[in-house]
Every structure is written in C-alpha cells, then in structure tokens.
C-alpha positions in Angstrom: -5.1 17.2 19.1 -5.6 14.4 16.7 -2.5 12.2 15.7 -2.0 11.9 12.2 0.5 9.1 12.4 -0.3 6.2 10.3 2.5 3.9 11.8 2.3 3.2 15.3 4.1 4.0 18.0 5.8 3.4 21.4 7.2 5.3 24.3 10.6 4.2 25.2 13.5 5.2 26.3 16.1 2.9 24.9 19.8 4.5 23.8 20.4 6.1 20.3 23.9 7.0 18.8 23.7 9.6 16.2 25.8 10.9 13.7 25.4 14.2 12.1 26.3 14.2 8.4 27.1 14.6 6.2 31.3 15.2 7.8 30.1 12.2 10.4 32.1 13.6 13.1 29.5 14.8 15.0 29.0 11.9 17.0 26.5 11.6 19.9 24.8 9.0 22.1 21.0 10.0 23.1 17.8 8.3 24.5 14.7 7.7 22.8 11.4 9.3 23.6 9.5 7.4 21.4 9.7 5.1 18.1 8.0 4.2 15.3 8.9 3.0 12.1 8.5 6.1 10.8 10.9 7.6 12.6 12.0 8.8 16.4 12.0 11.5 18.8 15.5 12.2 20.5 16.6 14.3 23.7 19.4 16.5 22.3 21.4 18.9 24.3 21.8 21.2 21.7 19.6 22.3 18.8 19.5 20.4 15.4 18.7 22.8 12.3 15.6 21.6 10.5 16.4 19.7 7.5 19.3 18.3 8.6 20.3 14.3 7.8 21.3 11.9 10.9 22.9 8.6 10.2 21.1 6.7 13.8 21.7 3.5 15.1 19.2 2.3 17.5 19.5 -0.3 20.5 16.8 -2.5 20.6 18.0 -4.6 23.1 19.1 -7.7 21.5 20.2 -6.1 18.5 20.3 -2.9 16.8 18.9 -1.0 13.3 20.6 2.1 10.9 18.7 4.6 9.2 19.4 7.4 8.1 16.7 10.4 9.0 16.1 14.0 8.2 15.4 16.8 11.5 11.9 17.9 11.2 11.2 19.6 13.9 13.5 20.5 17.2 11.6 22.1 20.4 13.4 23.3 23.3 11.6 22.0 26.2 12.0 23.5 29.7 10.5 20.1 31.6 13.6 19.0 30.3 16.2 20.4 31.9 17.3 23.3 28.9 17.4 20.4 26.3 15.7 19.5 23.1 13.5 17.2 21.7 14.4 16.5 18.0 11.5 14.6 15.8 13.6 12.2 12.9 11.9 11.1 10.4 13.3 8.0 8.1 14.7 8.6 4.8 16.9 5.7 3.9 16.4 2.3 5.9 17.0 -1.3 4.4 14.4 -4.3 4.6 16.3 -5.7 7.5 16.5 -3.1 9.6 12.8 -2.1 8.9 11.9 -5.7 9.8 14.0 -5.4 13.1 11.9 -2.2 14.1 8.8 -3.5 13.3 9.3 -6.6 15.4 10.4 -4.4 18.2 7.3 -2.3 18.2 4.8 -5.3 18.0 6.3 -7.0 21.1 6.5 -3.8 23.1 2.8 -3.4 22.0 1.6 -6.8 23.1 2.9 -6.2 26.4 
C-alpha cells in the first residue's frame, strides 16, 4: 500500500499523556507508535470514538509539545495484547510546539 503522508515520519516509542475533552478528566499516560507533525499514533487500552478531540502532550526527551488532535481512526489489534491503536491527527498546535516537533523528527531522521 502506498503512503499518502506528506509529512514525514518516525517510529518511536516515547511517552504521551492524553487528555480526553472536552470534561479533561479523562486523563491517561500512553506510548507512541509513531510521530509526525501531522499527527501520532497511540496504544490505548480502550477504544476512542472517531471524531473525538484529545488535548496531548508529548515527551520529546528534553522537552515536551501540546496539541490538541481529533481520533481518526482506532483499530483493535490482537499483536497487541487486546489494546488499540488510535491514529490523532493535529488540529490546534502553536508555532513553538510545531517547531519543537519538527526538530525532533529531523534529528531522529539523521540518525
């Protein structure tokens, strides 16, 4: 299958905490499966309904970056132990924190 992705991306496995909104008290910590700044894909233990918005912030080592994203797509996967991967995609992020995960992705690339 082709990727249609304009923004690249990178496999990783760094931690995510996520907030469902928009009450905000749904509040869990995740891993990455992979980044772009596009958006991410999650592990989730439970299912996330499609359309959904998630406030993230994500660890990238040194420092971290917010966004908020939207659920587009959620599989169950059973490689994975009964848990979910959730794709985000970015809605709302801020010229910093877009710099920050564009840095992030070109040094993990050059490597």
């Amino acid at each position: 299958m082709e990727d249609r992705r304009i923004e690249p991306r990178i496999d990783t496995a760094f931690i995510v905490k996520c907030k469902v909104l928009p009450k905000r008290d749904k509040t869990f910590f995740t891993v990455i499966n992979n980044l772009s700044t596009g958006g991410i894909k999650i592990f989730c233990d439970k299912s996330l309904p499609l359309g959904k918005n998630v406030d993230v912030n994500i660890n990238l080592l040194q420092e971290t970056a917010e966004a908020k994203a939207q659920v587009v797509w959620c599989s169950k996967k059973k490689n994975y132990s009964g848990r979910y991967l959730v794709g985000l995609k970015f809605l709302e992020v801020n010229e910093t924190n877009m710099h920050k995960l564009g840095n992030f992705i070109n040094v993990i690339q050059s490597y």
